[in-house]
C-alpha positions as CSV (number, residue, x, y, z in Angstrom):
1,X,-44.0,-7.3,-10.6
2,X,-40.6,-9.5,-10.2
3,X,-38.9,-6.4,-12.0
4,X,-40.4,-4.5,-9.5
5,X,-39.3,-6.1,-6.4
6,X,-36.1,-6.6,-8.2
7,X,-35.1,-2.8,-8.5
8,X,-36.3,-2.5,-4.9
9,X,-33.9,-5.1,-4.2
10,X,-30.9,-3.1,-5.6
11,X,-31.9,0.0,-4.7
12,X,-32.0,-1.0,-1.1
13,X,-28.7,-2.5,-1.7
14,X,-27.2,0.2,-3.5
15,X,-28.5,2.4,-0.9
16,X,-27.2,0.1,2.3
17,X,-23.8,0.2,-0.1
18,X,-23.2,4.0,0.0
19,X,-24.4,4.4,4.1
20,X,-21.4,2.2,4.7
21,X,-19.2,4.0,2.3
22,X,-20.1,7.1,4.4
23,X,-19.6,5.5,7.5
24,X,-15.9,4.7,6.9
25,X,-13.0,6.8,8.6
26,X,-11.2,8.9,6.3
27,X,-7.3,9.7,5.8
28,X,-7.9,13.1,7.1
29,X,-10.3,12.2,9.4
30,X,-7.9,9.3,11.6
31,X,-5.4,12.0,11.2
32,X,-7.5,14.2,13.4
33,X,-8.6,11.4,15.2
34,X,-5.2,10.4,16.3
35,X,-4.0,14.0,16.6
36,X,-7.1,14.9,19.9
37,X,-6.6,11.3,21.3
38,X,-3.0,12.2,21.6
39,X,-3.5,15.4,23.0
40,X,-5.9,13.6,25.6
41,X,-2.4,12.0,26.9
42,X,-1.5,15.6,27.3
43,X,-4.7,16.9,29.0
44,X,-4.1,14.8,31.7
45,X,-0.4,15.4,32.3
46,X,-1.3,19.0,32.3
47,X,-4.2,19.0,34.5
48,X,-1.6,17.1,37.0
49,X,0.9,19.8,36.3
50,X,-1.8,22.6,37.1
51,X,-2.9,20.7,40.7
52,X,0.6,20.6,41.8
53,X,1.7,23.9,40.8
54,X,-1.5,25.2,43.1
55,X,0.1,22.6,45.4
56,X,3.2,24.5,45.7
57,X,1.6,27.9,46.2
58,X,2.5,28.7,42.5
59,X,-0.3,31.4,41.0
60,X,-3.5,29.2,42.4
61,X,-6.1,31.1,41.3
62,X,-4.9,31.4,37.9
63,X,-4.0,27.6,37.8
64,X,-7.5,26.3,39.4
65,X,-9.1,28.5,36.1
66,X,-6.5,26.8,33.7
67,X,-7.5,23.7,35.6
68,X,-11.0,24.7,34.9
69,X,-10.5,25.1,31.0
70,X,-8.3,21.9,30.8
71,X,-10.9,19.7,32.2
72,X,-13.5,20.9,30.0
73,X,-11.4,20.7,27.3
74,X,-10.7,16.8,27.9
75,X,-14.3,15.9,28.8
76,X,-15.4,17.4,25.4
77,X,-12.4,15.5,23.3
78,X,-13.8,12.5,25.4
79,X,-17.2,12.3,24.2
80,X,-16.3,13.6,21.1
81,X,-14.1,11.0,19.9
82,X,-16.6,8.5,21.6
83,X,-20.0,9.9,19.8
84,X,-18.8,11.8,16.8
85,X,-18.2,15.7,17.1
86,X,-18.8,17.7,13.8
87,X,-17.0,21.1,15.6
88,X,-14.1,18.9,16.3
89,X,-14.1,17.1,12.6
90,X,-14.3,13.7,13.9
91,X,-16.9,10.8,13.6
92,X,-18.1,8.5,16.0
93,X,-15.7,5.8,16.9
94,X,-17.3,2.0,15.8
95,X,-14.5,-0.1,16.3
96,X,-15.6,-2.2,19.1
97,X,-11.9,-2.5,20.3
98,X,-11.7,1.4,20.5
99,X,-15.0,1.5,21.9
100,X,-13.9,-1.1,24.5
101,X,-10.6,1.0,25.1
102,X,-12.6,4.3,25.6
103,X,-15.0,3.0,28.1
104,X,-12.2,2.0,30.2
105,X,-10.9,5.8,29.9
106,X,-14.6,7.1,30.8
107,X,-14.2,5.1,33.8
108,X,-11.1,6.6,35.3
109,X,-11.9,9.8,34.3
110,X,-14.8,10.0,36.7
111,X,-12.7,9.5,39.5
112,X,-9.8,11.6,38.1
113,X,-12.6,14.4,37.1
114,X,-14.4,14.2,40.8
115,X,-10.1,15.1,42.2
116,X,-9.9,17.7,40.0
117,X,-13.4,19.4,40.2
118,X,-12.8,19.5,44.2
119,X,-9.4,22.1,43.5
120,X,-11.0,23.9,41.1
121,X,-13.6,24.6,43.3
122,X,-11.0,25.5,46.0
123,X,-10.4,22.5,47.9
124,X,-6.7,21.2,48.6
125,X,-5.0,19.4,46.1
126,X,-4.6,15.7,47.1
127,X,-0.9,15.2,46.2
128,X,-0.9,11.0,46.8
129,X,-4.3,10.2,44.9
130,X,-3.6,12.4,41.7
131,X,0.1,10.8,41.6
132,X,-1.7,7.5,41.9
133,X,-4.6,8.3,39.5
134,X,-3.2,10.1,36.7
135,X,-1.0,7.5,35.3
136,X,-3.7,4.4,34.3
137,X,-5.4,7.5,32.9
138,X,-2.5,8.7,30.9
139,X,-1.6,4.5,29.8
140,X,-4.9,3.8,29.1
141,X,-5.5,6.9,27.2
142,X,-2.4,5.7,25.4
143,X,-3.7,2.3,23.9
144,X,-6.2,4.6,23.0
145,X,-4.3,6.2,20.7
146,X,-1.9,3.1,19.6
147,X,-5.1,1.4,18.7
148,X,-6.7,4.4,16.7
149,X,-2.9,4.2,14.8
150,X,-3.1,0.5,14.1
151,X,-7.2,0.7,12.7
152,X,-5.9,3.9,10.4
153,X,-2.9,1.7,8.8
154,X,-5.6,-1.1,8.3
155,X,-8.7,0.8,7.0
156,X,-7.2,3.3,5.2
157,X,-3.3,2.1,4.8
158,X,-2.6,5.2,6.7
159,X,1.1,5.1,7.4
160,X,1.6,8.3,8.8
161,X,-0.5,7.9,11.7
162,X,2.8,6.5,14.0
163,X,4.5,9.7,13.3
164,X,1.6,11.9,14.4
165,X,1.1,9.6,17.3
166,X,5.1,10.0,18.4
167,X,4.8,13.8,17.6
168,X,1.6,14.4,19.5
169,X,3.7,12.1,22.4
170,X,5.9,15.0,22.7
171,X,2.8,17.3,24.3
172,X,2.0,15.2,26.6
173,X,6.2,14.6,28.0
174,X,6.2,18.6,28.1
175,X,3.8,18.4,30.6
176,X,4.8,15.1,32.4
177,X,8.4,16.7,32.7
178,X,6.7,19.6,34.5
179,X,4.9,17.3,36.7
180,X,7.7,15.0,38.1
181,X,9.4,18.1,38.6
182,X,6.6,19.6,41.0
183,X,6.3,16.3,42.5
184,X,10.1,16.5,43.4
185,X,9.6,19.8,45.0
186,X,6.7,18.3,46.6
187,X,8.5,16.0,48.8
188,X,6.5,12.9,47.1
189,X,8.7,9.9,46.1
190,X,11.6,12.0,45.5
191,X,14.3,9.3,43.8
192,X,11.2,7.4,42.0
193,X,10.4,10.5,40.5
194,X,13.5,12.5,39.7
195,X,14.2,9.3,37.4
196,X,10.8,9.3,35.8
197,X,11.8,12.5,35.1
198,X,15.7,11.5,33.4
199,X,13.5,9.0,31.5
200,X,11.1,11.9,30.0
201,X,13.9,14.1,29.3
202,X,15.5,11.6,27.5
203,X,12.7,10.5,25.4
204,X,11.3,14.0,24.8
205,X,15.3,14.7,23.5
206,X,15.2,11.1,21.5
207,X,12.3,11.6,19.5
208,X,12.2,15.5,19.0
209,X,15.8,14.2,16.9
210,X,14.0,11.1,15.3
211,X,11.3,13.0,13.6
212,X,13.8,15.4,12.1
213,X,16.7,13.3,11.5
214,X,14.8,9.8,11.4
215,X,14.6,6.8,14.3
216,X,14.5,3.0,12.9
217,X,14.0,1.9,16.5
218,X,10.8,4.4,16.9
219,X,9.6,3.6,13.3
220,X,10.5,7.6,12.5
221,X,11.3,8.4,8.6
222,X,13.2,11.4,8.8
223,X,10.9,15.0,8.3
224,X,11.6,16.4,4.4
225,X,9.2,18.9,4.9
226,X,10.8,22.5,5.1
227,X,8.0,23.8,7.2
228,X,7.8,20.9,9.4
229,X,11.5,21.3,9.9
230,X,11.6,24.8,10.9
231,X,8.7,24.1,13.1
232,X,10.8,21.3,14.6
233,X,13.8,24.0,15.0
234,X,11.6,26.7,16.9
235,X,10.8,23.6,19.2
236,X,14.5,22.3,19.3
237,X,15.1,26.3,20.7
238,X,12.9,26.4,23.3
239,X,14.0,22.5,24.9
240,X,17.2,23.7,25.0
241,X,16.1,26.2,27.9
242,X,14.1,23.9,28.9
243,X,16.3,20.6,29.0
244,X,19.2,22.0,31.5
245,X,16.1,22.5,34.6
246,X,15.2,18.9,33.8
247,X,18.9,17.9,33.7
248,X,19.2,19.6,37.1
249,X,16.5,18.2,39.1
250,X,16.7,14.7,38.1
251,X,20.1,14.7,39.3
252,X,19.7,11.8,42.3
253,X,22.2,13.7,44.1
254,X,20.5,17.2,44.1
255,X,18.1,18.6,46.4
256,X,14.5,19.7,46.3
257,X,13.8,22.1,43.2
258,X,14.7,25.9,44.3
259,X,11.7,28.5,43.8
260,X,13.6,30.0,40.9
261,X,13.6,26.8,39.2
262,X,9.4,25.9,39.9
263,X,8.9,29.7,38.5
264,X,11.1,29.2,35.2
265,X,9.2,25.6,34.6
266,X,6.0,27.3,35.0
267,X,7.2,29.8,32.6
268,X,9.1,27.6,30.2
269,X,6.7,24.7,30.1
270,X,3.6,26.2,28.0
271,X,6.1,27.6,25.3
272,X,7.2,24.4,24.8
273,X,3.8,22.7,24.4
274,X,2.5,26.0,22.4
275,X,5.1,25.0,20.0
276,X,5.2,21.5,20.0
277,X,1.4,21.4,19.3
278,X,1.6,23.2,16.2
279,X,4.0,20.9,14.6
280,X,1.3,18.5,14.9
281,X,-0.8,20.4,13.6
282,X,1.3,20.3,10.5
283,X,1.8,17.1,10.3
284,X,-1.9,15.9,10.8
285,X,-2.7,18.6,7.7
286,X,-0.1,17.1,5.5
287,X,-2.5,14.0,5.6
């Protein structure tokens, strides 16, 4: 009978032994992970971008349906990487410090979601409160993220998760640059903004050449793969159209944004993003 009990005994404990083996976080799993919580920073840049381009009168009913898509798009990420999403190849999150972190995230998302929900549906775009609103989303998203990176490198010893966090960074400045820009030509704290906007530049510009060429400062090793590195080039193409608009308008001593330049960020911007995102894609699969 003691056998008995005994084998129960280590079956049970076998059995508790390979639950929690399937329970842990993968390589290639984090490396998703930290891939969609990144874009999150993105999402809500862009959705920012898409308000104030219907603020200035700039294709509205196309940007309250990309609006539309965008918010979906983050509210599904959202619970995903909260409860677990096997179309999205992630698992639930059970660090309670990422748990903590995400709840905080839920919380100003229902206020940001409630702004955003009202222009889709064809109400005017409150210019103040999304400025206000979008940036403890976009910073809290953000610890998100660095937290996510730090329980990779301890779990799983995941080193590559920085460089997919900094790459994934560049997204979400795409669409940040596009937003201070709008914001400018919106009249809303012109100066504060035009040198939020030197500042994105400039980072955008500092780390595109960090993760080809390296950055000790940013903790970039320099990209050897060839793919990665073209990738990198197509992006380096389309900034440099980009980079002269942004160079333009954050000039302090320049005036509101012309038309022409609001139509050729609009144009410009998604391009940029389009391409950026896929080299993330490539690094997050070389995991």
């Amino acid at each position: 009978m003691r056998r008995v009990i005994l084998g129960f005994v280590i079956a049970a404990m076998l059995c508790l032994g390979f639950v929690g083996e399937s329970l842990a976080t993968t390589v290639k799993e984090y490396a998703v992970i930290i891939n969609l919580a990144g874009r999150q920073r993105m999402l809500t840049q862009k959705m920012s971008k898409e308000m104030f381009l219907v603020a200035n009168g700039v294709e509205v009913a196309n940007n309250r349906e990309a609006l539309k898509k965008t918010i979906a798009l983050f509210d599904t990420t959202l619970k995903g990487l909260i409860k677990g999403d096997k179309a999205l190849g992630i698992p639930a999150t059970i660090g309670k410090g990422e748990l903590r972190q995400m709840g905080k995230v839920e919380g100003l998302w229902a206020e940001f979601k409630t702004l955003a929900d009202s222009v889709v549906s064809g109400g005017s775009v409150p210019v103040a409160k999304v400025a206000e609103l979008n940036l403890p989303l976009l910073k809290n998203m953000n610890t998100a993220v660095r937290l996510y990176e730090k329980a990779a490198k301890k779990e799983v010893s995941m080193a590559a998760g920085a460089v997919i966090n900094l790459a994934g960074k560049q997204r979400m400045l795409t669409q940040k640059m596009s937003k201070e820009l709008l914001l400018v030509a919106l009249g809303h704290n012109v100066d504060e903004n035009k040198i939020n906007l030197k500042k994105s530049g400039s980072l955008f510009d500092r780390t595109l050449k960090g993760l080809k060429s390296g950055d000790e400062d940013l903790g970039l090793p320099a990209t050897t793969d060839a793919a990665i590195n073209a990738q990198l080039d197509t992006v380096s193409g389309l900034w440099k159209e980009f980079k002269p608009l942004v160079d333009k308008v954050s000039d302090i001593d320049s005036g509101s944004p012309a038309k022409a330049d609001i139509e050729k960020m609009a144009k410009l911007n998604l391009p940029l993003l389009k391409e950026m995102n896929k080299a993330v894609k490539m690094y997050e699969k070389a995991q």
